[in-house]
C-alpha positions in Angstrom: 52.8 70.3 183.4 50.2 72.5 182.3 49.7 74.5 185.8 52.8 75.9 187.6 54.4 77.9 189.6 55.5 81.4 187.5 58.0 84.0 188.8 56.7 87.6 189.6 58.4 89.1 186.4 56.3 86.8 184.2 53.0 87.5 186.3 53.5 90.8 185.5 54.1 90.6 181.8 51.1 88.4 181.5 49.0 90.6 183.7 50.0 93.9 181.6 48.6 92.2 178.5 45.6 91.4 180.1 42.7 93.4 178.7 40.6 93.4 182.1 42.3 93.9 184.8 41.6 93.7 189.0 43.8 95.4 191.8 42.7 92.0 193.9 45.0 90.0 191.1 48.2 92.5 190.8 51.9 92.7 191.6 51.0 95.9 193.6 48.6 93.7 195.9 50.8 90.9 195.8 53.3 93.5 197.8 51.0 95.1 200.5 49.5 91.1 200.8 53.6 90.6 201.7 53.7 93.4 204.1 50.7 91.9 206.0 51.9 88.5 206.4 50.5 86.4 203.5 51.7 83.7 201.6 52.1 84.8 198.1 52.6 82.6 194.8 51.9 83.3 191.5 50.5 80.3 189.2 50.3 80.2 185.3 48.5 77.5 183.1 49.7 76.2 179.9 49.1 75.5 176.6 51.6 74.8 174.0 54.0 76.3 176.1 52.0 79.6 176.4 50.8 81.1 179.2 47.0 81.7 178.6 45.9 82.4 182.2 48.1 83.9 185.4 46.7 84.0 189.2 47.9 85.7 192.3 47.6 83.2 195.2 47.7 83.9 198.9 47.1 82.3 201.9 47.6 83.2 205.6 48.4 80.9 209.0 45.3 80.4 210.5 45.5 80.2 214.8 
């Protein structure tokens, strides 16, 4: 499957490659996201068994 589920470590590689880069979409935000109570995942697409685009996902409970 194209779009997955990625590990942190693998996030992180992709996103240190990455020529433009946003705080909002890093492993340092993914932490303080953590700290507050979120839901974190990281996501990766696919092709040819490369990963050509990473994303930091996050979601809270709502009441």
């Amino acid at each position: 499957m194209p779009l997955e589920i990625i590990t942190k470590e693998v996030f992180k590689q992709h996103y240190q490659k990455a020529k433009r880069k946003s705080f909002i979409q890093s492993v340092e935000m993914s932490d303080l996201l953590k700290k507050r109570g979120y839901n974190v995942e990281f996501i990766g697409f696919f092709t040819n068994n490369q990963l050509q685009v990473s994303a930091l996902l996050f979601s809270a409970k709502m009441a």
